[in-house]
C-alpha positions in Angstrom: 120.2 -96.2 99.7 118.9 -92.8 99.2 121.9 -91.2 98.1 122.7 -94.3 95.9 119.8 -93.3 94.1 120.9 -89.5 94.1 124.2 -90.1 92.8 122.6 -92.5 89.6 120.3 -89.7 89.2 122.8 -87.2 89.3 124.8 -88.9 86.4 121.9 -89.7 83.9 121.3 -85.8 83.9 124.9 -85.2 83.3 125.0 -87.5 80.4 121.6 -87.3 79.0 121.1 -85.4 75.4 123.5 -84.8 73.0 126.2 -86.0 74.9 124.9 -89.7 75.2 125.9 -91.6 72.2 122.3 -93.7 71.6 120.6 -93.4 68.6 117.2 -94.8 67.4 116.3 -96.2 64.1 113.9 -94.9 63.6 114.7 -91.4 64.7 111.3 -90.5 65.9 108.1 -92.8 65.7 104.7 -91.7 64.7 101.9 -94.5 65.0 98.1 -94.7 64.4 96.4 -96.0 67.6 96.3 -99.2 67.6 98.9 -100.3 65.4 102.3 -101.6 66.1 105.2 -100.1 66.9 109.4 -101.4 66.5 111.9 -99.4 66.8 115.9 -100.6 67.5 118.2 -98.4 70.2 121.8 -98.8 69.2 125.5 -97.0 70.8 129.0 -96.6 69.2 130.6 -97.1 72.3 132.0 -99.8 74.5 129.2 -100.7 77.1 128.1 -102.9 79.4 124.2 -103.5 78.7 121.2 -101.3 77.0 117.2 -101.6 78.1 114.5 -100.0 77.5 112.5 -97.9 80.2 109.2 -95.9 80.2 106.8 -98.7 80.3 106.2 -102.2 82.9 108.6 -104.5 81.2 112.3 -103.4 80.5 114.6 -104.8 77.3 117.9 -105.6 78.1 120.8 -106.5 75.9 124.3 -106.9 76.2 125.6 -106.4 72.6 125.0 -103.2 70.6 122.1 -103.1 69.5 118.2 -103.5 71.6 114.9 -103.5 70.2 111.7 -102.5 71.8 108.6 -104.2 69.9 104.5 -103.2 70.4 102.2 -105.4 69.1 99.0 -102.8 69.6 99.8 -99.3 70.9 97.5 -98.4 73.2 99.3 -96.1 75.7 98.7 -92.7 75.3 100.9 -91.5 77.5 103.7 -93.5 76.6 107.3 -92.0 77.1 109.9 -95.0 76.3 113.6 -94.2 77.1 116.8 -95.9 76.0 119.8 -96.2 78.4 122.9 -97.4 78.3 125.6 -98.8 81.0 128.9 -98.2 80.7 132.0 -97.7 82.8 129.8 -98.1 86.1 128.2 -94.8 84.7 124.6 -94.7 82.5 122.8 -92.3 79.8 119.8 -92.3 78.9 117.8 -90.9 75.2 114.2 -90.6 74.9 112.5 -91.4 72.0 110.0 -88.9 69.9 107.1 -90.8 69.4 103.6 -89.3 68.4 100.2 -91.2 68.5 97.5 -90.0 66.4 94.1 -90.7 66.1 91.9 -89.2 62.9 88.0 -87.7 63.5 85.7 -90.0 63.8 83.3 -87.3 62.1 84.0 -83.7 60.7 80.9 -81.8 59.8 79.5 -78.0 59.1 76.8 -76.1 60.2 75.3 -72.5 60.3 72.2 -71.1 62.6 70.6 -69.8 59.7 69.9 -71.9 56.4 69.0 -68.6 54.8 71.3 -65.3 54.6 71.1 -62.0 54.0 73.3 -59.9 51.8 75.9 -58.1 53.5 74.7 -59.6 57.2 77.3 -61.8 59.7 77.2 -65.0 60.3 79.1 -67.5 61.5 80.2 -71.3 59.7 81.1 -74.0 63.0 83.0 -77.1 61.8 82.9 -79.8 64.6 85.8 -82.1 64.4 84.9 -85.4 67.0 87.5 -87.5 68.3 91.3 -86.4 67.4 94.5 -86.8 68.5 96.8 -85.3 69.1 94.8 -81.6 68.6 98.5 -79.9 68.5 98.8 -81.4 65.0 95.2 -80.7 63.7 94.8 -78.1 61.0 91.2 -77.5 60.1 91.2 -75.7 56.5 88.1 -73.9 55.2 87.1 -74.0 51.8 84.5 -71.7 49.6 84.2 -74.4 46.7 87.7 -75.1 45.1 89.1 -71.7 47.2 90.6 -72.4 50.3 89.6 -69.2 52.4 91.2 -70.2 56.1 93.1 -72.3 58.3 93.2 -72.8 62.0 95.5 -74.8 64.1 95.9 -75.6 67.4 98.0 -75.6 70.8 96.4 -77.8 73.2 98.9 -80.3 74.0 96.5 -83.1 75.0 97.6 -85.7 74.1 94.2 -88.0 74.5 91.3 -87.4 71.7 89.3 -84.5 72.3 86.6 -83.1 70.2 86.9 -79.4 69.1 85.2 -76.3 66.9 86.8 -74.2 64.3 84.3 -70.9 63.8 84.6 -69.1 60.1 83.3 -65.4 60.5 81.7 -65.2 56.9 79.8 -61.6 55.2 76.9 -62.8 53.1 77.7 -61.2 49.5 75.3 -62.2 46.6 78.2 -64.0 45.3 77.9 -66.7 48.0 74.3 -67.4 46.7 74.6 -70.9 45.4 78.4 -71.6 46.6 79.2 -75.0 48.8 81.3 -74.4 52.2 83.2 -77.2 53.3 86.2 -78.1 56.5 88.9 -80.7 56.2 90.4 -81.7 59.1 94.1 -82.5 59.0 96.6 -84.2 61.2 100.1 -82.7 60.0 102.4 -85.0 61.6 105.8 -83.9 60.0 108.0 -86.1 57.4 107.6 -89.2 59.6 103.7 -89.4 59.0 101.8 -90.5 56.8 102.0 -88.9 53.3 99.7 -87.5 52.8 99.2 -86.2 55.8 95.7 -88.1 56.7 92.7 -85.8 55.9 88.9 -86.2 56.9 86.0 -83.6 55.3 83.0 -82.6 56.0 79.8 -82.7 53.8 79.5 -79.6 51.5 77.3 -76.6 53.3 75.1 -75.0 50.5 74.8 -71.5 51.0 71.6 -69.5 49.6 72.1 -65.7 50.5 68.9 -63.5 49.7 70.0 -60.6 47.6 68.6 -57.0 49.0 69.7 -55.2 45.7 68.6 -56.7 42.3 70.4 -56.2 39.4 68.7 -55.8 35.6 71.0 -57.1 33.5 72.4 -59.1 36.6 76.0 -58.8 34.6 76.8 -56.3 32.3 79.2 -57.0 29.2 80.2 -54.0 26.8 82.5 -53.5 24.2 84.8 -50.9 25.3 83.3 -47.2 24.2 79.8 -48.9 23.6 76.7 -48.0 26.0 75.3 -49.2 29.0 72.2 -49.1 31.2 71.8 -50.9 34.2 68.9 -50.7 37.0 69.1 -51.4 40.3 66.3 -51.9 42.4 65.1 -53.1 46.2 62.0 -54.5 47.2 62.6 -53.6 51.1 62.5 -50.1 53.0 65.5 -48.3 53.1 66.8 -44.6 53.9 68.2 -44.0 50.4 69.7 -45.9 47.3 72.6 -45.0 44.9 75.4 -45.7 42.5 78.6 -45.0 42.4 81.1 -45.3 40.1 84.1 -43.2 38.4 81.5 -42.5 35.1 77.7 -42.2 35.8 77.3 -41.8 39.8 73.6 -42.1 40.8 73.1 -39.9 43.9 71.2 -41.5 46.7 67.3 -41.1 46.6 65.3 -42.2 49.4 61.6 -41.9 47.6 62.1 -44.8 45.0 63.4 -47.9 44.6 64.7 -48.6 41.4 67.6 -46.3 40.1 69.5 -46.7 37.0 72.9 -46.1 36.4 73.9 -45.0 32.4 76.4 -44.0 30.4 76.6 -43.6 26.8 80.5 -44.3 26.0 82.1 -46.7 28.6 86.0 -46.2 28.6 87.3 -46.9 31.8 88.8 -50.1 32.0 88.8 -50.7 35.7 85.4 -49.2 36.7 84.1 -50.8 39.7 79.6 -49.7 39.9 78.3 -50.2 43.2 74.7 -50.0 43.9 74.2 -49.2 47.6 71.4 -49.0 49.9 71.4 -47.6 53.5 68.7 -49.4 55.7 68.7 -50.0 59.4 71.6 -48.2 60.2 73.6 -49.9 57.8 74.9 -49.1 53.8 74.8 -52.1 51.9 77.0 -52.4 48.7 76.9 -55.0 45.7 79.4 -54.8 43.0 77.6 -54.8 39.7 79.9 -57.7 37.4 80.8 -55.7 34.6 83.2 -56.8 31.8 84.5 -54.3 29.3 86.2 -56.2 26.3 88.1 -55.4 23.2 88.6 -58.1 20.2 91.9 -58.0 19.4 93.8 -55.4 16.3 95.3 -58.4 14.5 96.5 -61.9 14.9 98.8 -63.5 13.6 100.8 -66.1 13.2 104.5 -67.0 12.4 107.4 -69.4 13.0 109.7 -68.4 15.7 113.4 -68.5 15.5 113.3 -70.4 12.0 112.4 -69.3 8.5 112.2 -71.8 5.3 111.3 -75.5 5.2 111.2 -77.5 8.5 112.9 -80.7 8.4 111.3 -84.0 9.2 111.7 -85.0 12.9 112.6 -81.7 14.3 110.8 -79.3 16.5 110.0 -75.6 15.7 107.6 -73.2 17.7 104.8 -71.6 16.2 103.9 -68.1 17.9 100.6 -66.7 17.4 100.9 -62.6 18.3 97.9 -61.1 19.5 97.8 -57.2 19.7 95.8 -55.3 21.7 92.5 -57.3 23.3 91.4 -57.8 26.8 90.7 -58.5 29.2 93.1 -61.8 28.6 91.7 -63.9 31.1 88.2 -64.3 29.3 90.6 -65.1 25.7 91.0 -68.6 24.4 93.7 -69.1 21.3 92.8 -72.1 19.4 95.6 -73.7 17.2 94.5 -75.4 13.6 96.3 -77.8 11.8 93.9 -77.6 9.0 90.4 -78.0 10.7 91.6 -80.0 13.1 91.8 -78.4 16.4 95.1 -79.0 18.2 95.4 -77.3 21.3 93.5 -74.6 23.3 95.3 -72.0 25.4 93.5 -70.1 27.7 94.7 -66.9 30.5 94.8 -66.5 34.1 96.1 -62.6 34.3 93.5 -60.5 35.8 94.5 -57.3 34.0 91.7 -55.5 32.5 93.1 -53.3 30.0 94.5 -54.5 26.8 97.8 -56.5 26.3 99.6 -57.8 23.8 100.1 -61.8 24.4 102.2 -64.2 22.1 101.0 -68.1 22.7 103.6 -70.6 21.3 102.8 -73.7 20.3 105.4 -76.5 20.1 105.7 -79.0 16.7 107.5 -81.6 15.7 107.7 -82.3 11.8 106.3 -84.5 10.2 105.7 -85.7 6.8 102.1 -85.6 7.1 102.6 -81.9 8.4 103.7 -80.9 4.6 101.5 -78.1 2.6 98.9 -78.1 5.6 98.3 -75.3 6.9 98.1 -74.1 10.3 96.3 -71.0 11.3 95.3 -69.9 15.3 91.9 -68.0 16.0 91.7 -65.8 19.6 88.6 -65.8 20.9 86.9 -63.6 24.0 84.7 -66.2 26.0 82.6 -64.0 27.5 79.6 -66.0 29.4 76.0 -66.3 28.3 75.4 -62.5 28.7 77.9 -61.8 25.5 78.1 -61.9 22.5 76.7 -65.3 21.1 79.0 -66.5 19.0 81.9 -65.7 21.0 83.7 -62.6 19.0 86.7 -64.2 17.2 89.7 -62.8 14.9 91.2 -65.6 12.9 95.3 -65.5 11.3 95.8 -65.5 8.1 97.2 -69.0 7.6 100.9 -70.5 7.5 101.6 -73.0 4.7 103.9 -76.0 5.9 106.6 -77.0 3.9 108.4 -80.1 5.8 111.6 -81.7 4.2 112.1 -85.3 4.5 113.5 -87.9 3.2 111.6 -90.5 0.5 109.8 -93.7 1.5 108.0 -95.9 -1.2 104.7 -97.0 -0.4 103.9 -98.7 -3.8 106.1 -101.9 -3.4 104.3 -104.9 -5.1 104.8 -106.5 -7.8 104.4 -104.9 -11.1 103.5 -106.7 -14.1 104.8 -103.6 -17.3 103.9 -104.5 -21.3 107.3 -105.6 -23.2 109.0 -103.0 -24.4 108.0 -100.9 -21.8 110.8 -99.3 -19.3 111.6 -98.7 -16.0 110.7 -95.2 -15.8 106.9 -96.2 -16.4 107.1 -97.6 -12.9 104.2 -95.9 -11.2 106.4 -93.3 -9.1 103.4 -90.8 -8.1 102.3 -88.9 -5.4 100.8 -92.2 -3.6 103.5 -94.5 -4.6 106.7 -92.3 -3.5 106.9 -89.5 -1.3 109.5 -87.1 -1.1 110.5 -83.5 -0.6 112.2 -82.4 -2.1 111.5 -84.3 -5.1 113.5 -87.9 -4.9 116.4 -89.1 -7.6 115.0 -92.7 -9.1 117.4 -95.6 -9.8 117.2 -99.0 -10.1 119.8 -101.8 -10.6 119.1 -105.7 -11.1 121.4 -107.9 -8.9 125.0 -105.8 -8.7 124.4 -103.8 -11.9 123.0 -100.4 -12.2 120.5 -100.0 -14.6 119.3 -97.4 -17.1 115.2 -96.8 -16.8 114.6 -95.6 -20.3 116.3 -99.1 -21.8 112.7 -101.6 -23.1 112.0 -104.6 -21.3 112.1 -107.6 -23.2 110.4 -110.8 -22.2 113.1 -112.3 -20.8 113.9 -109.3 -18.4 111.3 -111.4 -15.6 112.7 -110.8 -12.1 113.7 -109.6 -8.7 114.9 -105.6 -9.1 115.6 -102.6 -6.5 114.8 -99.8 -6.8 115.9 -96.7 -4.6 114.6 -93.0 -4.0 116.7 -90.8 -2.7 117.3 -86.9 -1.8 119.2 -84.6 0.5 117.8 -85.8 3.5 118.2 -89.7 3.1 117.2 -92.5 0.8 114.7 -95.8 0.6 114.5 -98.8 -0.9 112.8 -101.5 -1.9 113.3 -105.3 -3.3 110.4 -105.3 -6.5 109.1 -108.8 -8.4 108.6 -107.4 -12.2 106.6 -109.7 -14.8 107.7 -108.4 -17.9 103.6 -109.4 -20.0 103.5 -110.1 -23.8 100.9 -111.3 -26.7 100.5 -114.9 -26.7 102.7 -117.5 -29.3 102.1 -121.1 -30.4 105.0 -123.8 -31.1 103.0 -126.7 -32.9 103.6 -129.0 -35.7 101.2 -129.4 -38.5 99.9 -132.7 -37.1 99.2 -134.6 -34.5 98.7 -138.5 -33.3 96.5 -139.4 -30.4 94.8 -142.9 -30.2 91.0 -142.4 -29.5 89.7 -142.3 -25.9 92.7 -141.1 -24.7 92.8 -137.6 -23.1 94.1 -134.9 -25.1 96.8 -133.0 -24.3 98.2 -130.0 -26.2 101.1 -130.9 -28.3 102.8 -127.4 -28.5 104.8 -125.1 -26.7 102.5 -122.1 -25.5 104.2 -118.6 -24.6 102.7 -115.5 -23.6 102.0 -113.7 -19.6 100.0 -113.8 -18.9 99.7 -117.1 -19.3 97.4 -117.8 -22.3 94.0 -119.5 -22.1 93.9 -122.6 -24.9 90.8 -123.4 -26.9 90.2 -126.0 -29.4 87.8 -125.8 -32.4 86.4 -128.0 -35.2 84.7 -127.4 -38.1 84.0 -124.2 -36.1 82.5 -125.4 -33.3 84.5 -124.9 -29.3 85.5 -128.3 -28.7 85.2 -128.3 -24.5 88.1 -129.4 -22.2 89.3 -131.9 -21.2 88.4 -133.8 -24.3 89.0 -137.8 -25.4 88.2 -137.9 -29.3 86.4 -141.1 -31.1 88.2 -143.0 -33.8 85.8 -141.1 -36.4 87.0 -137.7 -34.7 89.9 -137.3 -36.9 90.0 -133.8 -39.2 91.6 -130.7 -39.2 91.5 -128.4 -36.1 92.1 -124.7 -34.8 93.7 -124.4 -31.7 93.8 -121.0 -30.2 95.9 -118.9 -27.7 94.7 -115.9 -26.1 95.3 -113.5 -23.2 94.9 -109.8 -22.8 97.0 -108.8 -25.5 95.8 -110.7 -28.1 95.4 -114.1 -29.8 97.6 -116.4 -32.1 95.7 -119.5 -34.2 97.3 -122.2 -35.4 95.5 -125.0 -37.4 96.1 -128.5 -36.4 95.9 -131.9 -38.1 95.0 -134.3 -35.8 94.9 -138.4 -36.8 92.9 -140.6 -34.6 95.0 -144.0 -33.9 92.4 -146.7 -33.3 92.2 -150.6 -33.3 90.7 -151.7 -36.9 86.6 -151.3 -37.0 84.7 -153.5 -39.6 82.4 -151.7 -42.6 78.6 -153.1 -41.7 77.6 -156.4 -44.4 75.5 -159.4 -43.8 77.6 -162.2 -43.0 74.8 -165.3 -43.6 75.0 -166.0 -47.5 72.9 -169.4 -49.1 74.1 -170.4 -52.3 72.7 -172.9 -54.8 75.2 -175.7 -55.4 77.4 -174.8 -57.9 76.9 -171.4 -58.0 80.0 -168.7 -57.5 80.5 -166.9 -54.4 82.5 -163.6 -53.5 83.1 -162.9 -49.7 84.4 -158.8 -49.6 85.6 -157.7 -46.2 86.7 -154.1 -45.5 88.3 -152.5 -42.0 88.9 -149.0 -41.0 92.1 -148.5 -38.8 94.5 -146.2 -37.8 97.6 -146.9 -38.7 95.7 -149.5 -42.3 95.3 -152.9 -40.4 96.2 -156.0 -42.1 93.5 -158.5 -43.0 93.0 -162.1 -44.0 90.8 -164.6 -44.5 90.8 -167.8 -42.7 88.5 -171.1 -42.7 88.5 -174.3 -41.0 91.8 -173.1 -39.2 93.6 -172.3 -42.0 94.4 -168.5 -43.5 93.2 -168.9 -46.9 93.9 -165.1 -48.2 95.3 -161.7 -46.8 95.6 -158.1 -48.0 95.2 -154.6 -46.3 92.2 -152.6 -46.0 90.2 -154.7 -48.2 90.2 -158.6 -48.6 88.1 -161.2 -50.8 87.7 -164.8 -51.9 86.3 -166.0 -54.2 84.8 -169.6 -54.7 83.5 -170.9 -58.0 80.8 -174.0 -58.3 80.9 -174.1 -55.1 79.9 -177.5 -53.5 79.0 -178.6 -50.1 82.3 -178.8 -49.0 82.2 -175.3 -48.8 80.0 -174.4 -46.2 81.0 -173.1 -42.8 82.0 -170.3 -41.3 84.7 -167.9 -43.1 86.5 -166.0 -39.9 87.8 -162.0 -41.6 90.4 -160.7 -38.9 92.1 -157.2 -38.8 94.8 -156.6 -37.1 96.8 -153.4 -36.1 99.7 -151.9 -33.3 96.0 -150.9 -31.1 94.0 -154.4 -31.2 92.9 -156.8 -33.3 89.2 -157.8 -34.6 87.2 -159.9 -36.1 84.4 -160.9 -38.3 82.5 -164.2 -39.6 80.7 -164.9 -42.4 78.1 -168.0 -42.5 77.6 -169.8 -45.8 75.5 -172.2 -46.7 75.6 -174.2 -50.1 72.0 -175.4 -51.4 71.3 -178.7 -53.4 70.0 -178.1 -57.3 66.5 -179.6 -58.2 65.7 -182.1 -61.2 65.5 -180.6 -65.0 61.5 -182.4 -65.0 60.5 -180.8 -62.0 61.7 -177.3 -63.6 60.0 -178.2 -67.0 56.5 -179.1 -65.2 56.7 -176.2 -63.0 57.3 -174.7 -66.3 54.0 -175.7 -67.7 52.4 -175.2 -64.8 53.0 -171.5 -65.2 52.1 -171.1 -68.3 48.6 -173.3 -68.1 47.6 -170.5 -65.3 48.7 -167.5 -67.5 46.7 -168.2 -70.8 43.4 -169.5 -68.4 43.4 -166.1 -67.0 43.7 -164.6 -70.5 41.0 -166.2 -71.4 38.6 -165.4 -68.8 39.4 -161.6 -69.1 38.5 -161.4 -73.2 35.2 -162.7 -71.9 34.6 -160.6 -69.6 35.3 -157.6 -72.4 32.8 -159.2 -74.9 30.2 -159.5 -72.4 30.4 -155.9 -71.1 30.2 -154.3 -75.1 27.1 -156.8 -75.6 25.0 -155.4 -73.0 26.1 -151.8 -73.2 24.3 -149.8 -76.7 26.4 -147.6 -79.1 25.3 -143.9 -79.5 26.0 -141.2 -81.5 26.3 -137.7 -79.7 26.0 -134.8 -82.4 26.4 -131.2 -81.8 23.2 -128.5 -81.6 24.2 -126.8 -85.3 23.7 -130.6 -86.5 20.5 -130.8 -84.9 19.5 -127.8 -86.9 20.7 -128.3 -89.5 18.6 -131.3 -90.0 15.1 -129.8 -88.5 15.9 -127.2 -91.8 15.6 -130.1 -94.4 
């Protein structure tokens, strides 16, 4: 039994690795903890099973493929094998699998919350609860600045806690900065991408400066001045500058020294201010920029001279001689005053350079006669120059070739006798460069622009701008406007109370407004005359180029009207009687006379009878009727005959009369005689008689 178990032994070590034809899919496995896990085992050559091995329950399969399933890995230690059986012998493949497990916390910390410039400390980033630790990378950060990485070789596989220690040198540059860790399981192209990170809290650092600078930075135009003290508030054994123009030498009785000189012109001096205390020297770096606006800028189109063309790209190269440092300039690109892009610097070199930005286009029609201009501009922090020292291009005019487009497209509404080439073809209607060729043509005829419109020339017409560079088109509805014109006869029939409606043919666009007048006076539409309304009329046609009159007859057609009369006559017995009876009508009724039934006399306008002595046999009621094409009317006349009375009654009422007459005469003559007889007579006589008489 033993050696049975040698002997299988001895051939799964000949045939495992390379030479055993198994392969996995997937190749390798790498799994969180806790998840699941499938993965298939599969052989290209004749066989008699596969399993699984490496954990309690074994997969077997007689075809050629066998698949090994976890619902929840939790085996840390797992080590799963493939084998297969064939020709009595066996091979066997493990399978690469890695299971991981990311912190359950990363966090930073430091012994001292405070630091001192140029002391040693030390940065601990605690990573709790990883696996596996062979795949951890713990990165260390100084803000955006990745400053270390540590990795690991402990081939635990379980979770484990560890420390990565950064070894930091407080510099006053710190003062202010966040530290952070990031702890990363780099688990190869299998893993998770990206590779699962956790990271810690930021660490604010505050580092207590021993050497204080006044101005804290220094920036100077290169050969201006500068003055700069440094100064220390502890004890010390001496305290200095140096630097390649200027040194301080160390003095040990004060402690503030300042560092001068008058021209600055050494692009790459580095002042140190340096103190030695407790048997140590302590540098800071004074930040010191030296800058120089730049000779000229200027700008230019590369690789192309002349007009653009519409659609295409050029480059626009900006050259800017002789400014620095470059990493503190910004070129700013104009279109106009429109700022389009920004282009800032990331070389570190100090001295000046010559730097060419290029900024990409692509033409447009818009883009023609703008200009475009680009401005370089040293950005040199709150301690320079405020504004920012700037040199501007001179700037480059646009000219941009494209091909016409109408925008004015509408309808157009041109005077007759105007033409074509009045068509409003300015700047806003259409656009072109170079200028564009006008034609027009109505239907499939070309058509010269300088031949007048006449009023029948209304319609649909293209018209089409073109140039070098293309051509555009457009379907326009013209209104060809004249004066007004009136089509009317000299009269006009309308029976009354109807509506009128103009008899005449009116002309004119835009389409005239119509007005009616009598006697003067604006007669208001819509309008239904009276049979009396007949007369002579002005009708009227106006629009905005003018007005036409016309004067108009019009006859009012109406059903026949009687003239007013009494119609109840008495006459005495026989006496003579005249009945008159007169109509108005339009067109002249005809009338007649009728009584008891019977038409007893006719005529037109104007009828009459006449009855002599009439007698009793004549009373009744006489019936006028008028009749026309628009009705038909009627009028009756009452008469009544009257008995004579006796020739004695006459003669007595005769004497009646004049019995009355001559007693009244009488009675008035005495009434005369009696007033004279009681009344005196008197003489009235001048004053010259009455003297002339006192004289005698």
């Amino acid at each position: 039994m033993l050696l049975s178990h040698l002997l299988i032994s001895i051939l799964l070590t000949l045939t495992h690795g390379d030479d055993c034809p198994i392969f996995f899919d997937p190749l390798e496995v790498v799994v969180k903890y806790g998840d699941s896990v499938s993965v298939n085992c599969s052989t290209d050559i004749p066989h008699q099973g596969l399993r699984w091995e490496g954990f309690n329950t074994e997969i077997n399969m007689t075809e050629g493929r066998s698949s090994w399933t976890v619902d929840e890995m939790t085996d840390w230690e797992i080590q799963p094998s493939c084998v297969v059986i064939s020709n009595e012998t066996q091979c066997l493949q493990k399978l690469t699998i890695t299971i991981y497990k990311t912190p359950d916390s990363v966090s930073i910390s430091t012994g001292d919350n405070i630091m001192i410039e140029c002391s040693t400390y030390e940065l601990q980033c605690d990573v709790v609860n990883v696996a596996p630790v062979q795949n951890l990378t713990v990165k260390w950060y100084k803000g955006e600045t990745l400053m270390h990485k540590e990795t690991f070789t402990d081939p635990t596989k379980t979770p484990v806690n560890t420390t990565s220690i950064l070894q930091i040198t407080a510099d006053r540059s710190d003062d202010g900065v966040q530290y952070r860790c990031e702890a990363e399981l780099e688990l190869g192209a299998e893993g998770p991408q990206p590779p699962p990170a956790v990271t810690s809290e930021p660490l604010n650092i505050v580092v207590y400066s021993i050497l204080q600078f006044n101005p804290q930075r220094v920036v100077v135009r290169y050969g201006g001045s500068v003055s700069v003290n440094c100064s220390t508030n502890i004890t010390h054994k001496g305290i200095g500058w140096e630097a390649s123009e200027g040194p301080v030498p160390t003095n040990r009785e004060q402690n503030l020294i300042t560092w001068r000189v008058s021209s600055l012109r050494e692009w790459d001096i580095k002042p140190i201010c340096y103190i030695n205390y407790d048997r140590t020297q302590c540098g800071s770096n004074l930040p010191i920029t030296i800058y120089k606006t730049p000779e000229s800028v200027s700008i230019n189109t590369a690789d192309h001279t002349g007009p653009m063309n519409e659609f295409s790209t050029y480059k626009l190269q900006c050259d800017v001689v002789n400014v620095a440092p470059v990493q503190n300039l910004t070129v700013k690109w104009y279109k106009g005053e429109t700022l389009m892009h920004k282009e800032t610097f990331t070389d570190p070199i100090k001295t000046p350079v010559n730097t060419t930005p290029i900024l990409q286009i692509t033409a447009d029609r818009s883009d023609d006669g703008v200009q475009y201009r680009c401005e370089a501009e040293l950005e040199l922090g709150a301690e320079g120059p405020q504004p920012p020292p700037a040199v501007t291009s001179e700037p480059l005019n646009i000219v941009v070739y494209y091909k016409p487009q109408i925008y004015f497209c509408n309808h157009w509404a041109p005077k007759i006798e105007s033409t074509l080439s009045l068509y409003p073809t300015s700047y806003y209607s259409i656009v072109a460069n170079p200028s564009a060729n006008i034609s027009w043509s109505r239907g499939s005829s070309s058509l010269n622009a300088s031949i007048f419109l006449d009023k029948y020339d209304s319609g649909e017409y293209k018209i089409t701008a073109s140039n070098e560079h293309g051509a555009s088109s457009c379907i326009i509805n013209i209104t060809v406007e004249y004066p007004p014109g009136l089509n009317c006869n000299e009269s006009f029939q309308i029976q009354e109370r109807t509506l009128f409606k103009l008899p005449c043919s009116v002309d004119g666009v835009p389409e005239p407004g119509i007005s009616l007048y009598k006697n003067g006076k604006l007669i208001p539409f819509p309008y239904s005359p009276s049979w009396n309304d007949s007369a002579l009329y002005n009708l009227t046609a106006s629009n905005k180029y003018g007005s036409v009159y016309h004067p108009l007859q019009i006859n009012i057609l109406y059903a026949p009207v009687f003239d007013p009369i009494n119609g109840n006559i008495e006459v005495v017995a026989d006496g003579n009687i005249t009945l008159n009876c007169s109509s108005s009508g339009n067109p002249e009724p005809h009338m007649w006379w009728s009584f008891k039934n019977a038409n007893i006399s006719t005529g037109g306008r104007h009828v009459t009878i006449n009855i002599l002595k009439a007698t009793s046999t004549d009373s009744g009621e006489y019936i006028c009727s008028a009749t026309n094409r628009f009705g038909h009317n009627s009028k009756t006349f009452s008469v009544e005959i009257k008995e004579n009375s006796s020739p004695r009654h006459i003669f007595a009422v005769y004497i009646l009369f004049v019995l009355i007459a001559l007693i009244l005469i009488i009675l008035l003559c005495l009434y005369v005689w009696r007033k004279r007889k009681s009344s005196g007579r008197y003489q009235i006589q001048t004053d010259q008689e009455l003297r002339s008489l006192s004289n005698r």
